[in-house]
C-alpha positions as CSV (number, residue, x, y, z in Angstrom):
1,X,-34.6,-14.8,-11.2
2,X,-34.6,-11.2,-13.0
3,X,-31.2,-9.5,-13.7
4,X,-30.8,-6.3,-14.0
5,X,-27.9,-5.2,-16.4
6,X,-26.2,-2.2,-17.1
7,X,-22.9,-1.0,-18.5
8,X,-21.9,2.2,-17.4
9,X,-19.1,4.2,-19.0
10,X,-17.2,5.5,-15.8
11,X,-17.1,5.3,-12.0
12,X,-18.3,7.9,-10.6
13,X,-18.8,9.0,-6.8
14,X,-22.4,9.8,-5.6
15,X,-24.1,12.1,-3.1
16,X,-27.4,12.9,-2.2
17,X,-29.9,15.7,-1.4
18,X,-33.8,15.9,-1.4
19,X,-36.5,18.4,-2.1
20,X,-40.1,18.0,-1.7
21,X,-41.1,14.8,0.9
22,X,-38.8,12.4,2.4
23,X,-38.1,9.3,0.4
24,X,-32.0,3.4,-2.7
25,X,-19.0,-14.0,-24.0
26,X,-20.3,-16.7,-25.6
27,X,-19.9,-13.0,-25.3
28,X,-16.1,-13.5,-24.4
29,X,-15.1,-13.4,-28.0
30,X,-14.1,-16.6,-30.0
31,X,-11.3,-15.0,-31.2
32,X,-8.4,-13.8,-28.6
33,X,-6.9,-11.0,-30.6
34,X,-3.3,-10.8,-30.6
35,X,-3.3,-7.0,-28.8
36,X,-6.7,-6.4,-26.7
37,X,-7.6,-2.9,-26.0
38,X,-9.7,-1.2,-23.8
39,X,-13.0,-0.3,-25.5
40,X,-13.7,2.7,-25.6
41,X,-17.6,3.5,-25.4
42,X,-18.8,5.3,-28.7
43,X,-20.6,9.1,-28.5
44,X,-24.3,8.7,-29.1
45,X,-26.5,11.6,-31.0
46,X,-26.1,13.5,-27.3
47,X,-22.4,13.2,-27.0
48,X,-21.0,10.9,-24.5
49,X,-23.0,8.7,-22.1
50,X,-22.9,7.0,-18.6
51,X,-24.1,3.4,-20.0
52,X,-24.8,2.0,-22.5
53,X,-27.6,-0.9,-21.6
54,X,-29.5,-1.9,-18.5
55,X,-31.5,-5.0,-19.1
56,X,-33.5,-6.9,-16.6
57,X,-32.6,-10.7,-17.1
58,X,-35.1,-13.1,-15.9
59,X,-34.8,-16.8,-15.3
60,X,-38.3,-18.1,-17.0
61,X,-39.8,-21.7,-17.2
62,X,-39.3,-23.2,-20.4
63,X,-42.2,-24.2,-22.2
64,X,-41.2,-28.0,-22.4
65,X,-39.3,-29.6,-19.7
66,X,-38.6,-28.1,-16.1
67,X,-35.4,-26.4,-16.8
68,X,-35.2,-23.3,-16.6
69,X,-33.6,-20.3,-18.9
70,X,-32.2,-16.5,-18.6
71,X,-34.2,-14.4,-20.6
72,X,-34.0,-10.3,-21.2
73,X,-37.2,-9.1,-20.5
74,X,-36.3,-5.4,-20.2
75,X,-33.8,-2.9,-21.9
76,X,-33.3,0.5,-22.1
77,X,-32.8,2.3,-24.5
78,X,-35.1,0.7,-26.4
79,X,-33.8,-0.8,-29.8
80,X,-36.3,1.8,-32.0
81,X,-34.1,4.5,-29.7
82,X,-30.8,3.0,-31.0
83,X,-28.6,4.5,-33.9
84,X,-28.7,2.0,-37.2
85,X,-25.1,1.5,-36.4
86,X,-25.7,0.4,-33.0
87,X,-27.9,-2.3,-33.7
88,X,-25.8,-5.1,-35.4
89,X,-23.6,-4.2,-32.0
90,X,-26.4,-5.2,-30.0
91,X,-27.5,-8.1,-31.3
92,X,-24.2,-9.8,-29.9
93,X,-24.0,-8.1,-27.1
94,X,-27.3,-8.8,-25.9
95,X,-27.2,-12.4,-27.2
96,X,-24.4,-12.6,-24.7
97,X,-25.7,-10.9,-21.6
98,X,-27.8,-13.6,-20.0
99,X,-25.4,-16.4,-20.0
100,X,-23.2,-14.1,-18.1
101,X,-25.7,-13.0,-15.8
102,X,-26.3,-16.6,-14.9
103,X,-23.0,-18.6,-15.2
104,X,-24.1,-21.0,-13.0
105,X,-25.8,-23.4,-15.6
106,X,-29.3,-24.7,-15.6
107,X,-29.4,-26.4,-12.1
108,X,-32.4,-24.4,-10.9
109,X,-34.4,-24.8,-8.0
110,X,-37.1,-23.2,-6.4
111,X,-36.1,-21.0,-3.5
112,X,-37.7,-18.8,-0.6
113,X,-34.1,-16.6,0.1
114,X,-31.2,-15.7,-1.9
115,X,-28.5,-13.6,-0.6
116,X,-28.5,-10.0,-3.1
117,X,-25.0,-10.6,-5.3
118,X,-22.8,-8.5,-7.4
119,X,-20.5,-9.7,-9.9
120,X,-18.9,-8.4,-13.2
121,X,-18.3,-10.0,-16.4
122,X,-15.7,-8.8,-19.7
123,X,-17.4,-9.2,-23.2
124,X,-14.8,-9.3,-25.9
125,X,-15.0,-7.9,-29.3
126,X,-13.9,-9.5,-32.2
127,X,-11.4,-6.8,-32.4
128,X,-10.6,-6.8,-29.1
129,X,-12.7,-4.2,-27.6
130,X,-13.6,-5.1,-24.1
131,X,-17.4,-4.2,-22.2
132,X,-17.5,-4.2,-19.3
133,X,-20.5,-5.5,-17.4
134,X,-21.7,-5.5,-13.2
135,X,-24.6,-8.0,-12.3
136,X,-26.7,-7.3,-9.2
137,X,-28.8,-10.9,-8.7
138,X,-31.9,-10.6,-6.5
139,X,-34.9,-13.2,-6.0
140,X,-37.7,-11.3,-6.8
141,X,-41.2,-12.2,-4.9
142,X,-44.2,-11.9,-6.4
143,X,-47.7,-11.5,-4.1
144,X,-44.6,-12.0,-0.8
145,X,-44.5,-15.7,-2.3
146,X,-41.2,-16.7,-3.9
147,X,-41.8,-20.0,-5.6
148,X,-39.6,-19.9,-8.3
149,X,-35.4,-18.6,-8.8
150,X,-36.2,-15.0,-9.7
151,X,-32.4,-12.5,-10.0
152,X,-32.3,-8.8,-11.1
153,X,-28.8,-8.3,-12.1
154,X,-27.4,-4.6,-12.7
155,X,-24.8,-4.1,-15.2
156,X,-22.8,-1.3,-13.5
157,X,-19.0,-0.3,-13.9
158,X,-17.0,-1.3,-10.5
159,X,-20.2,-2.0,-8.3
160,X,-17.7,-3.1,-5.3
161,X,-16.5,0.0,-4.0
162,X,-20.3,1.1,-2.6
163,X,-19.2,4.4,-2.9
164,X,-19.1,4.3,-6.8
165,X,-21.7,3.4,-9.3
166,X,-23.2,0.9,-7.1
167,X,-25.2,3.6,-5.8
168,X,-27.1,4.1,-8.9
169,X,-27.5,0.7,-9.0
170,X,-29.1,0.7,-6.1
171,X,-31.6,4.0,-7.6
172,X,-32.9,1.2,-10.3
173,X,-33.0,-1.5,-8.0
174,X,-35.1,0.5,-5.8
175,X,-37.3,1.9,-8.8
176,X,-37.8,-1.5,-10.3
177,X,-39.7,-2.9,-7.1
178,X,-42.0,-0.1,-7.5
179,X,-42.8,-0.8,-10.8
180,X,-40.9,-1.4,-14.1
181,X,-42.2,1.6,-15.3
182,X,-40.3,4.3,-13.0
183,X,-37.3,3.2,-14.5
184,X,-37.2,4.9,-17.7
185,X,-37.5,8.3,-16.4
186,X,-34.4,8.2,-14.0
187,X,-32.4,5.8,-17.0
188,X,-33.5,8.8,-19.6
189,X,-32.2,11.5,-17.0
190,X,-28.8,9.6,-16.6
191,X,-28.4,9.1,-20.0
192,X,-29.6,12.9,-21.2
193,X,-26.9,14.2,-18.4
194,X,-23.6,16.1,-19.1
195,X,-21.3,13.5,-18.8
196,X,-18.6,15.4,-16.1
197,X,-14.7,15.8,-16.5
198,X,-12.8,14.4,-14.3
199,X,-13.1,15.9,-11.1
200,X,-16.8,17.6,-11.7
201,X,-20.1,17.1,-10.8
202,X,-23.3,16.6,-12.8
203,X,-26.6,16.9,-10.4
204,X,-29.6,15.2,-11.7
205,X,-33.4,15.5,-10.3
206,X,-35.2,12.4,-9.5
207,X,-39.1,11.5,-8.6
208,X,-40.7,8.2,-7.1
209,X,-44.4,8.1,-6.2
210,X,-44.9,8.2,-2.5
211,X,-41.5,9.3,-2.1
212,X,-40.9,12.7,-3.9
213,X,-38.2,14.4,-5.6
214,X,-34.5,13.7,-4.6
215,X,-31.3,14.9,-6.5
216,X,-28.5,12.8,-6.8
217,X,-25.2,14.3,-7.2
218,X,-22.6,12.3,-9.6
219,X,-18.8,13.6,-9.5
220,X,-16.1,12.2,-11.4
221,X,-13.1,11.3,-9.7
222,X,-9.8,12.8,-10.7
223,X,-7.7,9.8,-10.7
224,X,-9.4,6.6,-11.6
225,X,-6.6,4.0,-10.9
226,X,-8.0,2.5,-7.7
227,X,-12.1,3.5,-8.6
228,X,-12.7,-0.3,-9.8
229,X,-11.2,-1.9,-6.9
230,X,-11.7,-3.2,-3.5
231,X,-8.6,-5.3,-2.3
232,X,-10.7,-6.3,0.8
233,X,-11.9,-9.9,-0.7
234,X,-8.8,-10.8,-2.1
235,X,-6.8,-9.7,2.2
236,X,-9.7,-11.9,3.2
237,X,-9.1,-15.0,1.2
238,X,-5.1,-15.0,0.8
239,X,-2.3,-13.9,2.7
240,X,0.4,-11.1,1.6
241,X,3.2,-13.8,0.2
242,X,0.3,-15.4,-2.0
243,X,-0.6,-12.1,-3.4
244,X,3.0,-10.9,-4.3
245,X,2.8,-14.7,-6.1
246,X,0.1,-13.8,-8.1
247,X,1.5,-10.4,-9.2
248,X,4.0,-12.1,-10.5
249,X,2.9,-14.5,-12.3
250,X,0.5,-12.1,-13.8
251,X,3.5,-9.4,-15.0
252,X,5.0,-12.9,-16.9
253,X,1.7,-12.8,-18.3
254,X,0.8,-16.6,-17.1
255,X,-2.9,-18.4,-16.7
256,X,-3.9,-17.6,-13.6
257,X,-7.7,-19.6,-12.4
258,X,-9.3,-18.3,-9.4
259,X,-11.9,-20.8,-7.6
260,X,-14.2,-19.8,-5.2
261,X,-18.0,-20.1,-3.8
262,X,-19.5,-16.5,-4.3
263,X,-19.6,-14.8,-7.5
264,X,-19.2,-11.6,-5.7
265,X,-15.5,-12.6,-4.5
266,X,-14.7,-14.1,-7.6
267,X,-15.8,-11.0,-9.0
268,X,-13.9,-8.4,-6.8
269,X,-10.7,-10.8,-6.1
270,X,-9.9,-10.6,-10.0
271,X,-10.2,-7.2,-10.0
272,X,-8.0,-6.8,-7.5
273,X,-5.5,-9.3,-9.1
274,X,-5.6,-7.0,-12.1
275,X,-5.5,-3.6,-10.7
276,X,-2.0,-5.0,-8.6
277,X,-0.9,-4.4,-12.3
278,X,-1.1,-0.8,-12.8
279,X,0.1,1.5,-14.7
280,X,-0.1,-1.5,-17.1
281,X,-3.2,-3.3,-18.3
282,X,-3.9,-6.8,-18.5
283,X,-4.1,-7.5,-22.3
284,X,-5.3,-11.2,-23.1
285,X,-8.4,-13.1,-21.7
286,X,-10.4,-11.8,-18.9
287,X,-13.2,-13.4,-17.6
288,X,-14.0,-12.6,-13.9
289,X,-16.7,-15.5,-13.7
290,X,-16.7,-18.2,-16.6
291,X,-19.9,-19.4,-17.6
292,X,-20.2,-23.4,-17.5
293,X,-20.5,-23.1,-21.4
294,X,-17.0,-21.6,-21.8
295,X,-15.2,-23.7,-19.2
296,X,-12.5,-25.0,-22.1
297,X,-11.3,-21.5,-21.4
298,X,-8.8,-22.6,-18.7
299,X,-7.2,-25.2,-22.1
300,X,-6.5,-22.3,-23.8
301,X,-3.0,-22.2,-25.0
302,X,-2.6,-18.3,-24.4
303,X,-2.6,-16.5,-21.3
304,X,-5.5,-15.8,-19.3
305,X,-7.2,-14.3,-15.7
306,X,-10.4,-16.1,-15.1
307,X,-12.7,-16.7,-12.3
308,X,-14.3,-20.1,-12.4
309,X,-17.0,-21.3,-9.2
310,X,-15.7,-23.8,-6.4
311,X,-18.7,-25.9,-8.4
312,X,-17.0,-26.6,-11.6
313,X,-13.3,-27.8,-9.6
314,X,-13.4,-31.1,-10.7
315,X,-14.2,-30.3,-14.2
316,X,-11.4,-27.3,-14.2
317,X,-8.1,-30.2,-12.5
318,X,-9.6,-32.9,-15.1
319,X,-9.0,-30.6,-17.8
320,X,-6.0,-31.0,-20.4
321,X,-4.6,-27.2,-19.4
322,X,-1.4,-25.8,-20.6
323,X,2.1,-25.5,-18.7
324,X,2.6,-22.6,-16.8
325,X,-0.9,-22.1,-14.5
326,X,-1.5,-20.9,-11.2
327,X,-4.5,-22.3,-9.9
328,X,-5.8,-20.4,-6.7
329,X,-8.2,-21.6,-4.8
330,X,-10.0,-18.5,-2.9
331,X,-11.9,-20.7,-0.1
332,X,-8.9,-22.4,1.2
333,X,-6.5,-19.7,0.3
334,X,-4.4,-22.6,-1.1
335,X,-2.8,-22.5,-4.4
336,X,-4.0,-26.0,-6.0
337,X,-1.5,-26.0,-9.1
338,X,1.6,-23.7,-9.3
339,X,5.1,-23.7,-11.5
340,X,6.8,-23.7,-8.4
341,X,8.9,-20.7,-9.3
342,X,6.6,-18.2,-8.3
343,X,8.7,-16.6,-5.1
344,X,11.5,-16.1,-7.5
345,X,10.0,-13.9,-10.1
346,X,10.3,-10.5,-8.5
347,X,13.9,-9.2,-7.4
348,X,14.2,-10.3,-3.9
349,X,15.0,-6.9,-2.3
350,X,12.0,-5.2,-3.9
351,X,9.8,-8.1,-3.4
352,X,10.6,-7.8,0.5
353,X,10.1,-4.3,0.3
354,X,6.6,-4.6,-0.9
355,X,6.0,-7.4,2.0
356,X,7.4,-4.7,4.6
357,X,5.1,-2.2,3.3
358,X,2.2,-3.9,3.1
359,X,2.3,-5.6,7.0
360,X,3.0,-2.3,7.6
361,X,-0.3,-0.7,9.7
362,X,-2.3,-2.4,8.0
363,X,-4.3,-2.9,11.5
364,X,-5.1,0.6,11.5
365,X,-6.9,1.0,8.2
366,X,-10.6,1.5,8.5
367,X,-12.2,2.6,4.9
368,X,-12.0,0.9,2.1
369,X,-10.5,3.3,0.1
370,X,-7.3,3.6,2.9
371,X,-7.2,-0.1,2.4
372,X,-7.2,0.3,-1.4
373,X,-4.2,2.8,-1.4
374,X,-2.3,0.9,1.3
375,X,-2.3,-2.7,-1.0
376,X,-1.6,-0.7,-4.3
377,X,0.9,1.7,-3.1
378,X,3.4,-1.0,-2.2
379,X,3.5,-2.6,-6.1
380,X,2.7,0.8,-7.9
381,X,6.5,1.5,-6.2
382,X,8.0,-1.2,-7.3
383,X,7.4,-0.4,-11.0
384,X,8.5,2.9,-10.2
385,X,11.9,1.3,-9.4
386,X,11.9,-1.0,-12.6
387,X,10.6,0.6,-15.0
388,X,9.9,4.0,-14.1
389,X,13.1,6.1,-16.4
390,X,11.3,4.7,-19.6
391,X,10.5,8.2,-20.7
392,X,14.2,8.9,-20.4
393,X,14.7,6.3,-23.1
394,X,12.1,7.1,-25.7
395,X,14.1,9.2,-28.6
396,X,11.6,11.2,-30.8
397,X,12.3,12.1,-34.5
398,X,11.2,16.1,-35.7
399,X,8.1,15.0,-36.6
400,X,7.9,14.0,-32.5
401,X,7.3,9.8,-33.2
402,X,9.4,8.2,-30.6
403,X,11.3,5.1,-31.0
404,X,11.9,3.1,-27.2
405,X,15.8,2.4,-26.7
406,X,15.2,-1.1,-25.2
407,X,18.7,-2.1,-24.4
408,X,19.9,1.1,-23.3
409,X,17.0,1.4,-20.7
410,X,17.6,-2.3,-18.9
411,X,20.9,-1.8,-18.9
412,X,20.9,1.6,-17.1
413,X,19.5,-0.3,-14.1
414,X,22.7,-0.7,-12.0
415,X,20.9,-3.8,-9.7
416,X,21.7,-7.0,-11.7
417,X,18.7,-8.9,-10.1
418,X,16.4,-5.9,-11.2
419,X,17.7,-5.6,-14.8
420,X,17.4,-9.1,-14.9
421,X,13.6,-9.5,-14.7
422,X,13.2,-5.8,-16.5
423,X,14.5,-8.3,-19.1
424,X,11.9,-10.4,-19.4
425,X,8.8,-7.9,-18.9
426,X,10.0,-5.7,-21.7
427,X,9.0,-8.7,-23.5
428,X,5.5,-8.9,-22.6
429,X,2.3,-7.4,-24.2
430,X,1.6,-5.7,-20.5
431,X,4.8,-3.8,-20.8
432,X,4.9,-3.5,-25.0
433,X,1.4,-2.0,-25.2
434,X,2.3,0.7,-22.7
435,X,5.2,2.1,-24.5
436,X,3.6,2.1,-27.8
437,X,1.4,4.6,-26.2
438,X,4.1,6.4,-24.5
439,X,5.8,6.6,-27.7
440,X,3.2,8.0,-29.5
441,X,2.7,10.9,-26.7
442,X,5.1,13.6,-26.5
443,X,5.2,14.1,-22.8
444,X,4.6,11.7,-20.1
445,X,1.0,11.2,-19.3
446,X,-0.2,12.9,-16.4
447,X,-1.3,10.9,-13.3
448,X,-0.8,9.0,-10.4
449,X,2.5,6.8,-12.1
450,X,3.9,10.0,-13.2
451,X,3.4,11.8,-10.1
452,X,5.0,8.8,-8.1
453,X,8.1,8.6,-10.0
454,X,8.5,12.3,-9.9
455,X,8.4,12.0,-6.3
456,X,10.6,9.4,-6.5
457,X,13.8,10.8,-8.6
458,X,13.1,13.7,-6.2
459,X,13.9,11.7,-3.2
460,X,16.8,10.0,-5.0
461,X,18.8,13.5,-5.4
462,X,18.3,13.9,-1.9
463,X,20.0,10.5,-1.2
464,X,23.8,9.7,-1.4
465,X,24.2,7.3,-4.3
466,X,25.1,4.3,-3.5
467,X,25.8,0.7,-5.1
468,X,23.1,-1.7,-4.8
């Protein structure tokens, strides 16, 4: 198999036109830092970038035996292209790549038909920093004979929604069965671009032989909250009680396993787990699809979100794990191991009004994107109502350093079963890496949080207080 990789730095919508003739860690760090943060992607010599890496990742014969082993056997940029600085960087990180583009182990076979699938995969830093990477696997056919496992994977940021990035994914895929060659110009052309503020557009100009010239039009969305995400997988495999269960183990911050067949719904199911969290961000281990290498993850003492394949079960319920894990098995839409305490997490008022809302119309949705808003709305509203008056309890100093009032702000809720769980996640990194950012900002950050609890203090002075 062949796998194509890229990391790309942002989602970004996609639209076409055409001119000219008509014409698609071992990398998961060793070390699980005590506070993981986002990585940010460095500014090359041309300022910032849309990727950082595509590499094609091919499964090849080994020279002794029959097994067979993932191998890079094309990247771009080049290393002779890469700053000094970047190349110690890439050493790990490409080192890593391949086991993640095939976490499947070395049980190869020859085939004649593989379905095309896309999966992610999170490679830590030592320090924490996260990479995100999106495989697209493909058997590749040589002479229209396909006698050995050949997979390109694409390394692409949110490939689910096929609105998104996906689409230029689906530029290289198309490019690299025309020949590895007609790759580098549209890669060079990407990576030379103006990368767009939020909201704008970049429009870049493309050839293929035989095809002509076509320009692709990339614009930034404003709000990127739900631009990773597609909550269809996770509808699909488990119903609306099982998935206010897992939001709440994940805002205690427990191990949570997902099982399941396909990468692909491994993949997008996690997300979706995750993104239930926002405006916070899921701070520990993060592994979307576990190699069979690193499957002592799920023993690890710390919390974790993993994805692990319906393959490796056994191995995963024979293992020695910690207290505390929900274990979810995405084929059955069963939940295999559980504390047993998970329905009483959230505050039962708010935890029914997320229920109501999301049976709500949900027949009526269409697009993905409806669907996306409709599942998120629902739990993005009930932080409002926990949590959302932090800002009101962040006193600042002259020099405009804030300090967070942590009593004063749980106690100011006047629901005792609400101020009772704000309790406990005031406690967690989810909750304690937020404010540290909000108390280094002097104003609330703009966005989609802040716009809902404006809109929601608004409604409450137009409602007649009353005791909860």
């Amino acid at each position: 198999m062949d796998g194509l990789g890229r990391r790309l730095r942002a989602s970004l919508k996609l639209k076409r036109g055409r001119g000219g003739p008509p014409q698609d860690g071992l990398g998961e760090s060793v070390k699980e830092p005590e506070r993981t943060q986002e990585h940010t992607l460095p500014s090359f010599a041309g300022g910032q970038h849309f990727f950082e890496y595509l590499v094609v990742v091919s499964l090849k014969k080994k020279r002794s035996g029959d097994d067979y082993e993932p191998t890079i056997t094309y990247q771009f940029p080049k290393r002779e292209n890469l700053l000094r600085g970047q190349q110690e960087e890439e050493e790990r990180l490409l080192s890593a790549i391949p086991l993640f583009c095939f976490p499947d182990g070395n049980e190869w076979a020859p085939l004649t038909e593989y379905p095309r699938e896309t999966f992610s995969f999170v490679l830590t830093n030592v320090d924490g920093s996260r990479k995100i990477g999106y495989c697209r696997r493909l058997l590749v056919c040589a002479a229209q004979k396909c006698p050995l496992l050949s997979k390109d994977s694409l390394f692409s940021i949110w490939l689910q929604n096929p609105g998104l990035l996906g689409s230029i994914l689906d530029e290289v895929e198309k490019r690299h069965q025309i020949s590895m060659a007609v790759i580098y110009p549209f890669m060079q052309g990407l990576r030379e671009a103006a990368f767009p503020a939020p909201g704008k557009t970049v429009t870049l100009k493309s050839f293929i032989p035989d095809s002509g010239t076509e320009f692709i039009s990339l614009t930034r969305p404003l709000d990127s909250h739900l631009e990773h995400v597609d909550f269809s997988s996770l509808l699909h495999c488990l119903s609306f009680e099982q998935i206010i269960q897992i939001f709440a183990s994940a805002v205690l911050e427990r191990k949570i396993i997902f099982l399941a067949e396909g990468l692909s719904t491994l993949s997008q199911c996690i997300h979706a787990a995750a993104a239930l969290l926002y405006p916070f961000s899921w701070a520990h281990t993060y592994i979307p699809v576990v190699p069979e290498k690193l499957l002592d993850t799920v023993c690890c003492p710390t919390p974790f979100m993993v994805g692990v394949q319906m393959r490796f079960r056994k191995e995963v319920m024979d293992s020695p794990m910690e207290e505390e894990v929900l274990l979810v098995n995405l084929c059955e839409g069963t939940f295999l191991l559980s504390v047993g305490d998970e329905k009483d997490i959230l505050p039962p008022k708010l935890q029914d009004d997320i229920l109501d809302s999301l049976g709500r119309g949900i027949e009526e949705l269409k697009t993905s994107e409806e669907i996306n808003e409709h599942v998120s709305g629902p739990f993005v509203q009930f932080f409002v109502k926990t949590v959302g008056h932090y800002a009101s309890y962040i006193k600042r100093e002259a020099n405009g350093q804030g300090h967070f009032q942590e009593r004063s702000f749980y106690k100011a809720l006047t629901s005792k079963t609400n101020r009772r769980f704000v309790k406990k996640f005031v406690k967690t990194q989810l909750f304690s890496l937020f404010i540290q950012e909000a108390e280094k900002s002097k104003n609330p950050p703009a966005g989609y949080f802040q716009q809902k609890i404006l809109e929601y203090e608004e409604q409450k002075k137009h409602k007649k207080p009353r005791e909860k």
